[in-house]
C-alpha positions as CSV (number, residue, x, y, z in Angstrom):
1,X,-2.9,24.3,-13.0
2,X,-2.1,22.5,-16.5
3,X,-4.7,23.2,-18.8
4,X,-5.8,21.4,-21.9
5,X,-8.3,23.4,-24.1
6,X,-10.6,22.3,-26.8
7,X,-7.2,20.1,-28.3
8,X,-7.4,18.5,-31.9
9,X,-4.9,16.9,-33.1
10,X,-4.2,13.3,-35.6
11,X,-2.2,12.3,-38.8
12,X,-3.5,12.0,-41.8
13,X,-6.6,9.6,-42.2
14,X,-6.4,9.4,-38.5
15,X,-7.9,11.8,-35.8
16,X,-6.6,11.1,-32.1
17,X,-8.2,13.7,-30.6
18,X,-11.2,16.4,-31.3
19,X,-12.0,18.6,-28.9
20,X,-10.5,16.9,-25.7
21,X,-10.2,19.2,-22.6
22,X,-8.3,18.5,-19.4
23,X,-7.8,20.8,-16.1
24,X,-5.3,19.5,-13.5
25,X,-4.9,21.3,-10.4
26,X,-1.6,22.1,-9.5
27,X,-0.4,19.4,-6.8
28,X,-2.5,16.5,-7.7
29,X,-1.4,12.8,-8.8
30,X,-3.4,12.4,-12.1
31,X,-3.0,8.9,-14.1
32,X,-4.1,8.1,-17.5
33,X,-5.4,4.7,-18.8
34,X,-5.8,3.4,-22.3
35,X,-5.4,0.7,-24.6
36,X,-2.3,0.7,-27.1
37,X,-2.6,3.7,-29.8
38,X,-5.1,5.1,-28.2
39,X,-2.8,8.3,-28.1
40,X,-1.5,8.8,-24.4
41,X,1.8,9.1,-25.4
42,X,1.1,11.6,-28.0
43,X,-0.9,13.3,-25.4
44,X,2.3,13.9,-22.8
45,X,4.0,15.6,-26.4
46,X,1.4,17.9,-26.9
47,X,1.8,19.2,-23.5
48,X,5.7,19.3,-23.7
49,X,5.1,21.1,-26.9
50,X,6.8,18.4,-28.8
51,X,3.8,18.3,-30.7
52,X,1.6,21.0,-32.3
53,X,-2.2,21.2,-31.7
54,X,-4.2,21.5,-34.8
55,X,-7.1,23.6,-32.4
56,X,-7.0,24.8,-29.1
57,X,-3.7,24.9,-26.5
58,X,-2.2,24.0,-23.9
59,X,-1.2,26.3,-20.9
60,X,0.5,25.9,-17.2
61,X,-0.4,28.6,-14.4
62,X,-2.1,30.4,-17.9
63,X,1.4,30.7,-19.6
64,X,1.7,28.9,-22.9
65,X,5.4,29.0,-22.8
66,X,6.2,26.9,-19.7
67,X,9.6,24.3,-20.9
68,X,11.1,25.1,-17.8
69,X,8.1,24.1,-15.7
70,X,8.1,20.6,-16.9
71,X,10.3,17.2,-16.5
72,X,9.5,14.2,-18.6
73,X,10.4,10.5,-18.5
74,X,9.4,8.9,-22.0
75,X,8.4,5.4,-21.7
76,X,12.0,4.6,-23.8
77,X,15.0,5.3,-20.5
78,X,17.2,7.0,-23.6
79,X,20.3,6.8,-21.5
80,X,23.4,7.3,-22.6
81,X,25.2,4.4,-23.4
82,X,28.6,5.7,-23.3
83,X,28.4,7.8,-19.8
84,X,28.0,5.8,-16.5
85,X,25.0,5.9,-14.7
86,X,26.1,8.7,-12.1
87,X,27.4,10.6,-15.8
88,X,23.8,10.0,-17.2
89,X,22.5,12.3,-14.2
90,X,24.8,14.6,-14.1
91,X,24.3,15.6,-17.5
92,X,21.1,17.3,-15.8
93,X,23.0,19.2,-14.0
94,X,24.5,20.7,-17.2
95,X,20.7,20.7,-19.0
96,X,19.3,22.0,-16.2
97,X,21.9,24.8,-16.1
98,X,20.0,27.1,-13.4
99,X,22.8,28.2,-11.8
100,X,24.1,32.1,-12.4
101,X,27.3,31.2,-10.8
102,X,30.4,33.4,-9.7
103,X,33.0,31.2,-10.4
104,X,34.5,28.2,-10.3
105,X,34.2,27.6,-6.7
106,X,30.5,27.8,-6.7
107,X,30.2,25.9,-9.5
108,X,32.0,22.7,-8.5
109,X,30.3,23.4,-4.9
110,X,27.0,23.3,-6.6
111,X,27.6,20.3,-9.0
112,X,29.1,18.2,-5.6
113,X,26.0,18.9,-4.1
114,X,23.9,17.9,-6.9
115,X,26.0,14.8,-6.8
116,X,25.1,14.3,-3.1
117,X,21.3,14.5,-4.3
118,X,21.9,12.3,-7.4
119,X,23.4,9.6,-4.9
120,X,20.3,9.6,-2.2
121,X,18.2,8.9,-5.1
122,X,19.9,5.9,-6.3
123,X,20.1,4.9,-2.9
124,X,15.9,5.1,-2.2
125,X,15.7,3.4,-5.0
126,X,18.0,0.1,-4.3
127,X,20.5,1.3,-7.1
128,X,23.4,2.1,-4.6
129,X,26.9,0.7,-5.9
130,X,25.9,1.2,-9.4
131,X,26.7,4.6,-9.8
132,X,29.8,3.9,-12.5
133,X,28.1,1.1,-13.9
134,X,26.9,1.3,-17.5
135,X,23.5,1.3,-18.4
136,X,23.6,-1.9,-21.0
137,X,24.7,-3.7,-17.7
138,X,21.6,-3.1,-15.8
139,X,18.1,-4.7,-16.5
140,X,15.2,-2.9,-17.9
141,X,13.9,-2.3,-14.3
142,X,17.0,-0.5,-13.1
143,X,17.2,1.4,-16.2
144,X,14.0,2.9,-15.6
145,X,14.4,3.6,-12.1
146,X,17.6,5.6,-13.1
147,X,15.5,7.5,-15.7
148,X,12.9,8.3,-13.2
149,X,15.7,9.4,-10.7
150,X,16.8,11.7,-13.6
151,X,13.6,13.2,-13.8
152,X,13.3,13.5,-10.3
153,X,16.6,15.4,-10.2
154,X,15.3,18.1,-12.7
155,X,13.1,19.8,-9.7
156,X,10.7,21.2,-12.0
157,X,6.9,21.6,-10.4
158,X,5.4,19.5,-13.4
159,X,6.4,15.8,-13.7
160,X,5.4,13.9,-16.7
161,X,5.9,9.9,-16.4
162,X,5.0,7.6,-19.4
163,X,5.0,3.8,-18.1
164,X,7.2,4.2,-15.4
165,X,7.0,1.4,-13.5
166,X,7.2,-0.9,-16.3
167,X,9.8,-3.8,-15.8
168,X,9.8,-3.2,-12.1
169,X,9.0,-6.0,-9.9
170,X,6.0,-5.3,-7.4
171,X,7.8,-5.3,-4.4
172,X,10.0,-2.0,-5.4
173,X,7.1,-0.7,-7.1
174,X,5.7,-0.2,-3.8
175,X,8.9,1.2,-2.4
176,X,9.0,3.8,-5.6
177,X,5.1,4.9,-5.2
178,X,6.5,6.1,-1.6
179,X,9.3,7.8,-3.3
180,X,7.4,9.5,-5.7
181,X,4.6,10.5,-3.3
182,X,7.9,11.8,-0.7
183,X,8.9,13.7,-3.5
184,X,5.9,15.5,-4.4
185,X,5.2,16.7,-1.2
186,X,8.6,17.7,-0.6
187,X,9.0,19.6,-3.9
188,X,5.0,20.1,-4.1
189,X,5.1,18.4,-7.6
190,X,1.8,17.9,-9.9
191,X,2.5,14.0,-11.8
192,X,0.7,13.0,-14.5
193,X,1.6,9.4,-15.4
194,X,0.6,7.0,-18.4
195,X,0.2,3.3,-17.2
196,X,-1.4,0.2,-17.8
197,X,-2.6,-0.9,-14.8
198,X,-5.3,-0.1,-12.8
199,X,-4.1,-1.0,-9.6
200,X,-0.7,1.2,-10.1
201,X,-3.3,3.8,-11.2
202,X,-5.8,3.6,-8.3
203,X,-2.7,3.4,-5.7
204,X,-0.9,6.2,-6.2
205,X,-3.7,9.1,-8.0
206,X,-6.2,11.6,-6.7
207,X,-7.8,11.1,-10.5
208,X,-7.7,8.3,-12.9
209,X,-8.8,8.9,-16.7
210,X,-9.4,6.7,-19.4
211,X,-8.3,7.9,-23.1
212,X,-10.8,5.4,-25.4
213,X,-13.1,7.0,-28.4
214,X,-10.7,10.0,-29.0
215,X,-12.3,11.3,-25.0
216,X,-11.1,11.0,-21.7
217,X,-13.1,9.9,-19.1
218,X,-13.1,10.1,-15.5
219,X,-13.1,7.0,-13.5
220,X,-14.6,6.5,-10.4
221,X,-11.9,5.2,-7.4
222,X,-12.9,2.9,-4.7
């Protein structure tokens, strides 16, 4: 369960939140609404500890120090401009680094498999043939469908998305909602994902938030 307790947080001459609690059971498809600077991206850093509470915390299965528990696509893809697009997921592969290998052999057997993985995802999600392409070569669309593959390829049980569907067409939005929901029950993942729109919202969660007034609050789906 991800657990947000009693949080404050703001910037000078500007609190974003006072007192906001959240409890998200470990499993579920949870997606938050809100207008702009309403503070749903800063909400996603306070739970990946890139940002400090002022009160209360933050906690996953009641540990506060969870990192390794969590993968995050930011709304920006932040690719890597001089790596291909395979090269930009591999490098997860070397973040990741999970691997208490015995030589080289497993290693490179490892990292081929990884590959393998790497290249069904880009597959699913119409990107096949691109794999040595660079990133400035592909519209916003693909981009972010290669940064949500790259999150996908961290394995981790929490999955943080901030706008991910933005720039996709509707047609392969569907096709990446059945993705996503393919992957969570394969890898039992709990998503929390910032969007815009309600539909995308509605679609794809078991609980739909709204972050207005410094509170969120629950939405009723029908």
């Amino acid at each position: 369960m991800l657990v947000l307790e009693n949080i404050t947080f703001g910037y000078p001459n500007n609190t974003l939140f006072e007192n906001l609690s959240l409890k998200i059971k470990s499993g579920d498809v949870v997606s938050i609404l809100g207008p702009s600077g309403s503070g749903k991206t800063t909400l996603f850093k306070l739970i990946t500890s890139l940002n400090k509470p002022a009160k209360g915390y933050v906690s996953i299965e009641s540990e506060k120090c969870f990192a390794s528990k969590i993968s995050y696509m930011t709304q920006e893809d932040l690719l890597l401009e001089h790596k291909s697009v395979m090269g930009n997921l591999l490098m997860v592969f070397k973040i990741k680094n999970p691997f208490k290998l015995k030589g080289f052999k497993e290693y490179f057997r490892k990292k081929k498999l990884f590959r393998e993985k790497a290249l069904m995802l880009l597959t699913q999600m119409g990107l096949h043939g691109y794999e040595d392409f660079s990133p400035s070569a592909l519209s916003k669309g693909m981009r972010q469908r290669v940064s949500l593959a790259r999150a996908l390829l961290f394995e981790r049980p929490y999955l943080l998305l901030d706008e991910p569907f933005s720039g996709v067409d509707p047609k392969r939005r569907k096709i990446l909602f059945q993705i996503l929901l393919q992957m969570k029950k394969k890898y039992n993942l709990t998503i929390l994902q910032i969007t815009h729109d309600i539909v995308d919202a509605r679609e794809l969660s078991d609980h739909v938030y709204s972050l207005t007034d410094k509170a969120l609050t629950k939405e009723v789906l029908s």
